[in-house]
C-alpha positions as CSV (number, residue, x, y, z in Angstrom):
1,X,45.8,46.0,26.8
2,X,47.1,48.9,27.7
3,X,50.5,50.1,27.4
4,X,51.9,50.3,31.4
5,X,50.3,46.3,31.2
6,X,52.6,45.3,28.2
7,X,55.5,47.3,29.7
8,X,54.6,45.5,33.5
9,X,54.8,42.1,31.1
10,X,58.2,42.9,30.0
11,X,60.1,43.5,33.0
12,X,58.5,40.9,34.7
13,X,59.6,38.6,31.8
14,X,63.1,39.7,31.8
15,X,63.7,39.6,35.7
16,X,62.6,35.7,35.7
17,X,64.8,35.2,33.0
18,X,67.9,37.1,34.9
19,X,66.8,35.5,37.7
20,X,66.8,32.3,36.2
21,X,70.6,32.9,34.7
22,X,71.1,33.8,37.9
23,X,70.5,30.5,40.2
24,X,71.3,28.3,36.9
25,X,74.4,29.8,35.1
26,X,75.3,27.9,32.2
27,X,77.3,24.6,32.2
28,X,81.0,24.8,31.3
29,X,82.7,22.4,29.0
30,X,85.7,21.5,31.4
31,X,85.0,17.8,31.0
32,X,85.5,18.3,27.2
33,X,88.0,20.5,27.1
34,X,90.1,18.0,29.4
35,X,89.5,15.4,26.7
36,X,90.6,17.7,23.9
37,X,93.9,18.3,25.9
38,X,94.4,15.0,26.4
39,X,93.7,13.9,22.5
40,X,95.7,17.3,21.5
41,X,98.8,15.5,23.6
42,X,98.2,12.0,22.2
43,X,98.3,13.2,18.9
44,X,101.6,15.5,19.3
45,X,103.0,12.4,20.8
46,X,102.1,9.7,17.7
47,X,103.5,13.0,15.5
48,X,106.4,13.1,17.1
49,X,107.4,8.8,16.8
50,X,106.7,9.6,13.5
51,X,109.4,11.9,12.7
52,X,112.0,10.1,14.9
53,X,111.3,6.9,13.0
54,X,111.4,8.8,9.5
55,X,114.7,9.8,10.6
56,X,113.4,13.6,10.9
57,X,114.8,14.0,14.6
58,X,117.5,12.4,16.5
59,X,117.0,11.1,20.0
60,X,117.5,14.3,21.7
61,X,115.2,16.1,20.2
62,X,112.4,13.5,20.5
63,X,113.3,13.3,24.3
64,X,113.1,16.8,24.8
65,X,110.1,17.7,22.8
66,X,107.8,14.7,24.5
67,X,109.4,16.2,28.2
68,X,107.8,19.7,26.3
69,X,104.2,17.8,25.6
70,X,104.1,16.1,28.6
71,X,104.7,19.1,30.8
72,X,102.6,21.7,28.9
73,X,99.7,18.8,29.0
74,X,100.2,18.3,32.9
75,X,99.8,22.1,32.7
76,X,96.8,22.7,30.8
77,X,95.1,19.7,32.9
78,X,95.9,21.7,36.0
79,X,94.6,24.9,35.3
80,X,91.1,22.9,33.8
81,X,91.1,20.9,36.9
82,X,91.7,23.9,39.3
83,X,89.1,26.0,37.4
84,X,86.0,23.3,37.6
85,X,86.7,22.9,41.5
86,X,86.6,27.0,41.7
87,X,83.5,26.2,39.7
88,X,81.9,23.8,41.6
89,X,82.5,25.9,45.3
């Protein structure tokens, strides 16, 4: 074959692949990374019962850090759920 074949082979090759890319962009992970927020929340949460009933923070504390987790997690969950609906427009 000659060269100007091989080099036609290439481009062609690499424009269906663009192409491809193109009209199917890769799947996001917004589905997962919603879960992980959610388990990332849970987890703070169980942390934090644990250290008020070891006596590690008083009442106070434990109120206003679980306000802090909860907010932050309603946060995170809003920013993932408003970037898969950019997504899927």
């Amino acid at each position: 074959m000659s060269l100007y074949l091989w080099f036609g082979l290439m481009v062609v090759t690499s424009s269906i692949w663009l192409l491809w890319f193109l009209y199917r962009p890769l799947q996001n992970n917004m589905f997962n990374l919603e879960k992980s927020n959610i388990s990332l929340g849970k987890q703070k949460q169980a942390e934090l019962e644990r250290d008020l009933q070891q006596n590690l923070i008083d009442k106070d504390v434990f109120k206003q850090a679980k306000d802090e987790i909860t907010q932050t997690l309603a946060i995170e969950l809003s920013q993932t759920t408003g970037a898969s609906t950019d997504n899927q427009q």
